[in-house]
C-alpha positions in Angstrom: 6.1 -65.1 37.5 10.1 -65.9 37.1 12.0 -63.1 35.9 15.5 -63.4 33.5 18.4 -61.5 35.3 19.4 -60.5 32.0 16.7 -58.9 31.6 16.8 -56.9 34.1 21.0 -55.8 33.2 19.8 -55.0 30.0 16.8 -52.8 31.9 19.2 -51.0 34.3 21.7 -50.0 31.0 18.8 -48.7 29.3 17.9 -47.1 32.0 20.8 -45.7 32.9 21.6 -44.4 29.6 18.5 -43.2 29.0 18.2 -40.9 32.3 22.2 -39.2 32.0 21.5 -38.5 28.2 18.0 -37.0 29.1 19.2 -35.7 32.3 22.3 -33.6 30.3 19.5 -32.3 27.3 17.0 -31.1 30.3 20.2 -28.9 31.5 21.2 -28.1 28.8 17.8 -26.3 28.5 17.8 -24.9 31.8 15.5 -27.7 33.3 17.0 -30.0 36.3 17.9 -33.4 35.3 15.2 -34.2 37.4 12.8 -33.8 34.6 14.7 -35.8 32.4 14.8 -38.6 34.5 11.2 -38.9 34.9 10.5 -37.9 31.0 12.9 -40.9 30.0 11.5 -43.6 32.2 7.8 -42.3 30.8 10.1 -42.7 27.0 11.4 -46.2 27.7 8.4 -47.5 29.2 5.3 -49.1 28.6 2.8 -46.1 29.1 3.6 -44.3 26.1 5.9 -46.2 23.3 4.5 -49.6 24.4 1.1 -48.0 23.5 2.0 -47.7 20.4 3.0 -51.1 19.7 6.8 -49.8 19.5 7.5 -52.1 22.8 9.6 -54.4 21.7 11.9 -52.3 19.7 15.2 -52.3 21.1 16.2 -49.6 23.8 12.4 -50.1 25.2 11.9 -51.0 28.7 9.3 -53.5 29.1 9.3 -55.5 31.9 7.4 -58.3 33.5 5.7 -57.9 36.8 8.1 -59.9 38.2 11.2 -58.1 36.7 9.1 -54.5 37.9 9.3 -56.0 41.3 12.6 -55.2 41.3 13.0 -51.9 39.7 10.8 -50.9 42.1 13.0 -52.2 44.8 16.0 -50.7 42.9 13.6 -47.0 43.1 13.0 -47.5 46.6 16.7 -48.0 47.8 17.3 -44.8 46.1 15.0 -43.0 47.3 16.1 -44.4 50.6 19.6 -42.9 49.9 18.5 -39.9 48.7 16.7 -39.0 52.3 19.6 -40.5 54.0 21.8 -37.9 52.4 19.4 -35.2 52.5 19.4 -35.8 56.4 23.2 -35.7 56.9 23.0 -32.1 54.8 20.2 -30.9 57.7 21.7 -28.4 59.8 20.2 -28.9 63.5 20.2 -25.3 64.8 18.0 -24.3 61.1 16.1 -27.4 61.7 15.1 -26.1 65.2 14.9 -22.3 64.5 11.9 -23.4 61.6 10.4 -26.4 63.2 7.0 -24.4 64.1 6.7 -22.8 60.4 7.2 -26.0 59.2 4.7 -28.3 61.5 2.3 -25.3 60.4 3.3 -25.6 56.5 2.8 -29.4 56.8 -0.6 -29.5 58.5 -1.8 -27.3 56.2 -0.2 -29.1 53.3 -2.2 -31.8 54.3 -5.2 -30.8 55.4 -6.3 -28.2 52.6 -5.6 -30.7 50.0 -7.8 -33.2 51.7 -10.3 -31.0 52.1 -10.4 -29.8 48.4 -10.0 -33.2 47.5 -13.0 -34.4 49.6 -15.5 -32.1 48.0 -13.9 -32.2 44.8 -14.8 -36.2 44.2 -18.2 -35.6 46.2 -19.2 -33.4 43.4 -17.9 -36.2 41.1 -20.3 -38.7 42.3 -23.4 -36.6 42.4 -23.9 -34.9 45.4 -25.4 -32.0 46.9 -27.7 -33.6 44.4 -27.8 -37.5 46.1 -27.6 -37.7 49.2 -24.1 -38.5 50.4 -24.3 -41.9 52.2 -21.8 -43.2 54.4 -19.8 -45.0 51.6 -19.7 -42.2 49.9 -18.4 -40.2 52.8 -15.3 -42.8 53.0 -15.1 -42.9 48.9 -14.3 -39.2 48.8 -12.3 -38.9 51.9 -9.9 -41.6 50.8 -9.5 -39.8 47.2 -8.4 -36.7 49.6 -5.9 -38.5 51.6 -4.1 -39.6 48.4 -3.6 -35.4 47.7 -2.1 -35.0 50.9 1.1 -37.3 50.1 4.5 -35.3 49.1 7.0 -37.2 47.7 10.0 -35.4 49.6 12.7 -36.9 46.8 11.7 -35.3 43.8 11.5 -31.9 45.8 15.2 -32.9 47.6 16.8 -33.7 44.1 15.9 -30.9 42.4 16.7 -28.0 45.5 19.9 -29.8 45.8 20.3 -29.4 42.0 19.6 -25.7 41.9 22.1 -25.0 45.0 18.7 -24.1 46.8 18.8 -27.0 49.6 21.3 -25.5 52.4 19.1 -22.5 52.5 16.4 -21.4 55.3 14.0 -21.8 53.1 15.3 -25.6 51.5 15.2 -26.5 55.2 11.8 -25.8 55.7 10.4 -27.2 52.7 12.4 -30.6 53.2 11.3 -30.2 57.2 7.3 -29.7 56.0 7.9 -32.6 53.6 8.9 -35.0 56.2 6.1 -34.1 58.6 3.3 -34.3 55.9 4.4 -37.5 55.1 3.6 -38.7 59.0 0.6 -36.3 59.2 -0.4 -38.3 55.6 -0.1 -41.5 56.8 -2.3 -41.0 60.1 -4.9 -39.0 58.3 -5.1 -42.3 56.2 -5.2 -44.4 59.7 -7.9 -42.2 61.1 -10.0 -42.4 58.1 -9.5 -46.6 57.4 -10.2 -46.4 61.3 -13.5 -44.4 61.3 -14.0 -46.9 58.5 -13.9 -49.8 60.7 -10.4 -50.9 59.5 -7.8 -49.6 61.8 -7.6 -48.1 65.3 -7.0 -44.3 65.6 -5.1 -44.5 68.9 -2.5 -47.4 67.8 -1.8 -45.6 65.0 -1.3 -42.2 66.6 0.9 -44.5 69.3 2.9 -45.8 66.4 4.0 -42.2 65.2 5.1 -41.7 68.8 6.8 -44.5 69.3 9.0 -44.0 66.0 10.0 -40.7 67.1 10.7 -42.0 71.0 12.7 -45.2 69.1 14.7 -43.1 66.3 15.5 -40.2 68.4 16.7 -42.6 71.6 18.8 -44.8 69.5 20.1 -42.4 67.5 21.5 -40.3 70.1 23.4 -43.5 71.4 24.9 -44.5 67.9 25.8 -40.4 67.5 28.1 -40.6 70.6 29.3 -44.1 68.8 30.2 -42.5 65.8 31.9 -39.4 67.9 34.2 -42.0 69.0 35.1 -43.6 65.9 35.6 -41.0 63.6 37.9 -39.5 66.7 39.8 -42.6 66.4 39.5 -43.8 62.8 38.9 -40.7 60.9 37.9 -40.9 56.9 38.2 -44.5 57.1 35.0 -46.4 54.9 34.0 -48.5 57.6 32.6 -44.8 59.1 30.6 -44.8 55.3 29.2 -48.7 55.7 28.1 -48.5 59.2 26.4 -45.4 58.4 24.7 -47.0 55.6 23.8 -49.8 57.8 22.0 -47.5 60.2 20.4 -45.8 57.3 19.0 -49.3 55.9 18.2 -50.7 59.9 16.3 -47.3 60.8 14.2 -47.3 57.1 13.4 -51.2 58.0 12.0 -50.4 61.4 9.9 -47.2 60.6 7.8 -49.5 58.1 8.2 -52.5 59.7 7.2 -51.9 63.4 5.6 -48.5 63.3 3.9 -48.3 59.6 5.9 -45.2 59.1 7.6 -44.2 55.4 10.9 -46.3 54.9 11.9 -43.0 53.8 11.0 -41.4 56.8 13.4 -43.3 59.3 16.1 -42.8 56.2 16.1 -39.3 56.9 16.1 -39.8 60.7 19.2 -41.7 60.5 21.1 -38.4 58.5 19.4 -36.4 61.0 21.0 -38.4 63.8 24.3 -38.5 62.0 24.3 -34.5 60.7 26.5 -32.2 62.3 29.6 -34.5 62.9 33.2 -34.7 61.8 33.0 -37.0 59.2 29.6 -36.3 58.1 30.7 -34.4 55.0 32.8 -37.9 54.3 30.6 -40.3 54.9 27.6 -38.1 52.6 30.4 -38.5 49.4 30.1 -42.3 49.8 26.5 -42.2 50.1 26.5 -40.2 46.8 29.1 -42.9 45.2 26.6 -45.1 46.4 23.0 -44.4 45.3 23.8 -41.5 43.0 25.1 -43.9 40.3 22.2 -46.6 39.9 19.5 -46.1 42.4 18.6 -42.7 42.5 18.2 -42.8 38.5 16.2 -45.9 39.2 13.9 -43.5 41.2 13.1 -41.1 38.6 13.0 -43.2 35.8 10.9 -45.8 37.6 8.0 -43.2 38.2 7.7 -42.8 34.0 7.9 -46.5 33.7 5.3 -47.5 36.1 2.8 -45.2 34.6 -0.2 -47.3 33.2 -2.8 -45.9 30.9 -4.2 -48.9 29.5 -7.7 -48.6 31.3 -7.7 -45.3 31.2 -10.9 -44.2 29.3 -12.0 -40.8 28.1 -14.9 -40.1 30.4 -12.4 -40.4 33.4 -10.2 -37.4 31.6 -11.9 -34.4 33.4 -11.9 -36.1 36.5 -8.3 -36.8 36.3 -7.3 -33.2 35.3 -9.6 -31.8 38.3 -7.5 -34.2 40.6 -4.2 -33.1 39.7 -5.4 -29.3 40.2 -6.9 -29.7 43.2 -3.9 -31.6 44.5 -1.6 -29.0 43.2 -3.8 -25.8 43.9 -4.2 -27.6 47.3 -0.2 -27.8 48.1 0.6 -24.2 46.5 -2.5 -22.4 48.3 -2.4 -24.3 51.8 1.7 -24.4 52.2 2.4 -21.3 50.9 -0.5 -19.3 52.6 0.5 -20.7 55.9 4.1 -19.7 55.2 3.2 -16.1 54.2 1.8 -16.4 57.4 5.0 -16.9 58.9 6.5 -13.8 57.5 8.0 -15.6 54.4 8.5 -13.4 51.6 6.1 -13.8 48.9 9.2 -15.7 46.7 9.7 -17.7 49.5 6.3 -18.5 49.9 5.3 -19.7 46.9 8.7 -21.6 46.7 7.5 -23.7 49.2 4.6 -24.6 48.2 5.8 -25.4 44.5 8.1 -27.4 46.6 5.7 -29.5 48.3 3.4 -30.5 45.0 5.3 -33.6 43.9 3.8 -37.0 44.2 5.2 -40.4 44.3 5.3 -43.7 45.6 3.7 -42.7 49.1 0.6 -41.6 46.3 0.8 -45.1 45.5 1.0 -46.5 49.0 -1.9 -44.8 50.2 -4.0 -45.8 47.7 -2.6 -49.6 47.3 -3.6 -49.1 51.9 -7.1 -47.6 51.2 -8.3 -49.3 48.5 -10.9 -51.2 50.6 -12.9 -47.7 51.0 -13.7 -47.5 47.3 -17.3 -47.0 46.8 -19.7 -50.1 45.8 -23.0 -50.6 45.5 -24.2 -54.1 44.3 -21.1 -55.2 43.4 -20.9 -52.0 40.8 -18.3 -49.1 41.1 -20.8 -46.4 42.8 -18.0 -43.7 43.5 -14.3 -43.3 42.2 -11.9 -45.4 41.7 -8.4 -43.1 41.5 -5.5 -45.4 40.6 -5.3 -43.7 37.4 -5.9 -40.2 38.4 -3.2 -40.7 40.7 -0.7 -41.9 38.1 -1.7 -38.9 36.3 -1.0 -36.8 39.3 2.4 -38.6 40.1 3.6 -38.1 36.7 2.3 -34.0 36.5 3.5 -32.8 39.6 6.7 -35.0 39.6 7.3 -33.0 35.7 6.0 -29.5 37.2 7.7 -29.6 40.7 11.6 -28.8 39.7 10.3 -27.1 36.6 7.9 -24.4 39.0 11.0 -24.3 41.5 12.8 -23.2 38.4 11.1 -20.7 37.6 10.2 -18.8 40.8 13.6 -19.2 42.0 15.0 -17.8 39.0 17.7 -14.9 40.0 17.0 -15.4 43.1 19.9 -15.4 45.7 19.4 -17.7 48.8 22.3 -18.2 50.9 23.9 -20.8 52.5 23.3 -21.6 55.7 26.5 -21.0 58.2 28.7 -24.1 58.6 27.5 -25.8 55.5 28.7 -26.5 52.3 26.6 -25.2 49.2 23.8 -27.6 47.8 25.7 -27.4 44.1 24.6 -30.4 41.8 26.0 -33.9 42.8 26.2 -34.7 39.3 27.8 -31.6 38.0 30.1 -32.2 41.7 31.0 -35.9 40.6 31.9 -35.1 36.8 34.0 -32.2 37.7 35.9 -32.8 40.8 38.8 -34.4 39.3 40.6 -35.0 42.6 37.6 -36.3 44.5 37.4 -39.1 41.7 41.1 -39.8 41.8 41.1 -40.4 45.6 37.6 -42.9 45.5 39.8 -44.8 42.9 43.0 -44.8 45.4 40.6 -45.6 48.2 38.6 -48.5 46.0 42.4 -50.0 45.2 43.6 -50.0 48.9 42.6 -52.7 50.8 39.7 -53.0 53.3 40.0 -51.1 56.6 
């Protein structure tokens, strides 16, 4: 299906609009704009308003499958930037101090939701009662895998938003984050692979391999980019062939090594953090992404919410989903980080940190769709495309409004030798010199 490119400006204005004025009412309440990002893409979409036949009233985003193609490519690039920046931020030496918290936080942020999971859609589909046959077995264990996923940008956003992502324990939620999203993704390989559709030891090859390739590259383009900002400091070249690594790096992790795009984003910031010009070349990422694709993002998670074949009797399984995947992140992250002598704050701040779902949800269940239960042609087990919607849309909604909360007078500093996480948005609207310079720096000529 062709889509109209007019279509689609009129699309990005609407939701654009739709996500600043949304964005400024949920702050203006005390919520992170996050919230109202993903409230008005669920406004200006089909899953609620085009429900009620109100779809083709003006202001209403209604896209063909064609013209979602591209939002969705628009969402992805900014969640793309989004990482990228969030690695640049990431200070080495913090990284480092709580890499073994957070491996622990992120195995356990996978495997307890898969196990809850596991049993949870068992139950669903009859057993201890019927016997639980092999199909069965893989029905329920792909239903867990989808609970395991953490969609690292919602979480990112919103910590940057409340000034909370420079901090110890910002670190080691966005460190967790970015492991379970690798631990995810092989816990899905092993199970397609014990289902006959994948081999464990490639895949576990692959995730070594990324880390071998990003790391080995990267630390050759870091002592490039020591040389040229020495030479050709603040100069937007510096900015563009950071991006480019950014875009390469997210290319090659799903690509070559079926790793999260987002996932070799952040690699590339990691790679990049810590320099001269780091600080520099993180504005123009924020110029970048922060004024169309990251709002693309948010908004696209409300507007690619589908109810229409939602029924009723599907309702209690749905709500059990989205508890067990939240319990699942809350209980297993922030027990093993209590563990780790985080305070009981802290604790539970990480794992509110680590419930939000999004397109990796999506991914794993578009990759293991083929282990949905059958029998005779007939849906024997569970099908959970729209219990995952539901779960993308209720953690993405609860995740900055439960870091809210529990980090509610709560002082974390900054870590030494970085800047504060404060808002980009409430950065870009009230740095007055900042704005005038990107304008002397967008009327001088290239570099």
């Amino acid at each position: 299906m062709e889509f109209n490119v007019m279509n689609i400006l009129f699309d990005c204005a609407v939701i654009l609009l739709s996500t600043k004025l949304l964005g400024m009412l949920t702050r203006s309440l005390g919520l992170p704009q996050v919230v109202g990002m993903i409230l008005a893409g669920l406004l200006i979409g089909p899953a609620i308003v085009g429900r009620l036949g109100l779809g083709s009233f003006g202001g209403i985003v209604n896209p063909t499958s064609a013209e979602m193609d591209v939002l969705q490519s628009f969402s992805q690039i900014g969640v793309v930037f989004i990482l990228f920046s969030s690695g640049l931020e990431t200070d080495f030496k913090e990284l480092k101090r709580s890499g073994a918290a957070a491996t622990a936080i992120a195995c356990a942020g996978v495997l307890v939701p898969v196990l809850l999971g596991t049993f949870g859609a068992l139950l669903f589909m009859g057993w201890p009662g019927r016997a639980a046959s092999h199909g069965m077995i893989m029905n329920a264990l792909f239903v867990g895998c989808i609970l395991a996923a953490t969609s690292v940008g919602i979480t990112v956003e919103t910590l940057r938003e409340l000034g909370k992502l420079n901090t110890h324990v910002g670190t080691t939620v966005l460190s967790a984050a970015i492991i379970d999203d690798v631990l995810g993704i092989i816990a899905l390989s092993i199970i397609t692979g014990l289902n006959g559709g994948g081999s464990i030891g490639v895949t576990l090859l692959k995730a070594f391999g990324f880390f071998v390739f990003t790391i080995g590259l990267g630390l050759l383009l870091r002592w490039f980019f020591k040389g040229m900002v020495k030479k050709y400091p603040h100069k937007r070249r510096t900015g563009i062939f950071a991006l480019v690594m950014c875009f390469f790096y997210a290319f090659c992790a799903e690509e070559f090594f079926d790793i999260a795009a987002i996932t070799g984003a952040y690699m590339a910031g990691l790679m990049l953090s810590g320099l001269d010009d780091t600080s520099f070349v993180d504005r123009k990422v924020v110029v970048s992404g922060y004024m169309i694709f990251t709002p693309m993002f948010f908004a696209y998670i409300g507007i690619s919410a589908d109810f229409s074949h939602f029924q009723a009797s599907g309702l209690i399984f749905a709500a059990v989903f989205v508890l067990l995947g939240i319990a699942g992140k809350i209980l297993g992250c922030g027990g093993i980080a209590r563990a780790f002598h985080y305070s009981s704050r802290d604790s539970l701040t990480i794992g509110c940190g680590m419930i939000a779902r999004g397109e990796v949800a999506l991914a794993v269940y578009a990759t293991g769709q083929s282990l949905i239960y059958y029998e005779n042609g007939v849906l024997a087990g569970i099908d959970p495309l729209v219990s995952t919607i539901f779960l993308i849309v209720f953690s993405s909604i609860l995740c900055p409004i439960l870091l809210k909360l529990v980090l509610k007078n709560q002082s974390h500093p900054p870590l030494e030798g970085k800047a504060r996480g404060v808002s980009i948005y409430s950065e870009a609207i009230s740095d007055h010199s900042a704005d005038h310079q990107e304008i002397k720096n967008a009327a001088a000529p290239c570099k």
